[in-house]
Steps between C-alpha positions, in 0.01 A plus 500: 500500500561790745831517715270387790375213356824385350680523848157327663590253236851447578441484846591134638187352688541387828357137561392348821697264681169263408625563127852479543424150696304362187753654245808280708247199514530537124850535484570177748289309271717599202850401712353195546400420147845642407704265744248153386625653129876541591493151684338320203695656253808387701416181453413548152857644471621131725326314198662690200845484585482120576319468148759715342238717350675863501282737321225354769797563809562853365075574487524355870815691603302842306210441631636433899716827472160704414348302759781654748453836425141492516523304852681715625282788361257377685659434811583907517127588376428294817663651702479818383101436602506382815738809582230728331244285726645576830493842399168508401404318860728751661312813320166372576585457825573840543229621309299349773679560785413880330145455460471375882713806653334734295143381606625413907697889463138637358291388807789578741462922384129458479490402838778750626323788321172377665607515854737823411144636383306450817838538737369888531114359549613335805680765688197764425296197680733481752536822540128538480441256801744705681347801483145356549602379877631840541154641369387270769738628761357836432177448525516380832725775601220742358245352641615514864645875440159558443310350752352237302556084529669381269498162319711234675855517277589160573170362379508776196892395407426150538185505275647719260866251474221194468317695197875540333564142502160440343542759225862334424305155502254593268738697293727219473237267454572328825919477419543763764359626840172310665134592497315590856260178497399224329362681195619421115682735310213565246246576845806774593473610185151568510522675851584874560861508471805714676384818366118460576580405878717767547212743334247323782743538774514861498125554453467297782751640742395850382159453579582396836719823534214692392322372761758518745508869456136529468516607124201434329609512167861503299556876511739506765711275342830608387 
């Protein structure tokens, strides 16, 4: 046998408290049956004595005194297991008092490194918005520099802060934000989105420049 083995071998298995319980079930059964033993035998002893029969009151008197010691052997192997029981509770209870923090401590990061990952996505979209009313704000400013109307900014701001919500809604499938009408999230889905307005916007609004400045085609844009 290697040295593994032989320690593996020496190696004192721990038993549930479920097998601890049943071994001092066991052991309570044998106290009794030792106590209905000492008690009859006591009488036994009672019986003797009266008769005079002494080789039968020393057997008695022998066999009460190993009747004693193993009593009171079982008495401390009794005890002895339910100390080892409460133990055993007290170790599986920590064991699972482990297994729960472990698995409540493992969704707690997950989450924490989820929101740390997207922390940075929602200042570039805040950010983003930002800038995009300024991009607004300068179009308009542009635009009258120039001689040309310009869209209405309050209408343009106020369609373009309605369009956020409903990309948020979408994206968060409907958690956060609110769509613009009565549509379902899979119709939204299906329409142009953010992007694909804002590309139909400026064609739009550059056409009508063009024509403002009676251009007939795109070469005097910038």
């Amino acid at each position: 046998m290697s040295t593994t083995a032989a320690a593996a071998a020496k190696r004192p298995v721990l038993r549930t408290p479920s097998q601890l319980r049943a071994d001092l079930a066991t052991y309570v059964d044998r106290l009794s049956d030792a106590r209905r033993l000492q008690g009859t035998t006591k009488a036994a002893l009672s019986n003797h004595m009266l008769s005079g029969d002494e080789e039968a009151v020393n057997a008695s008197r022998q066999e009460l005194s190993q009747l004693a010691h193993r009593i009171q052997d079982l008495d401390e192997t009794i005890e002895a297991l339910r100390n080892a029981i409460e133990r055993s509770e007290a170790a599986a209870i920590r064991e699972r008092k482990g297994k729960a923090y472990a698995a409540i401590a493992r969704r707690f990061t997950a989450t924490r490194d989820v929101i740390g990952a997207h922390a940075d996505a929602l200042s570039v979209c805040g950010r983003g918005y930002v800038q995009s009313l300024d991009g607004f704000e300068a179009v308009v400013r542009v635009c009258i520099e120039n001689g040309v109307p310009p869209p209405d900014p309050f209408s343009l701001q106020a369609k373009f802060s309605a369009l956020c919500e409903q990309a948020i809604y979408v994206a968060s499938d409907g958690r956060l934000g609110q769509p613009r009408g009565l549509d379902s999230i899979d119709q939204i889905r299906r329409a142009p989105g953010l992007a694909d307005q804002a590309a139909e916007w400026c064609e739009v609004h550059l056409r009508r420049v063009r024509a403002a400045l009676g251009i007939a085609d795109e070469r005097g844009e910038d």
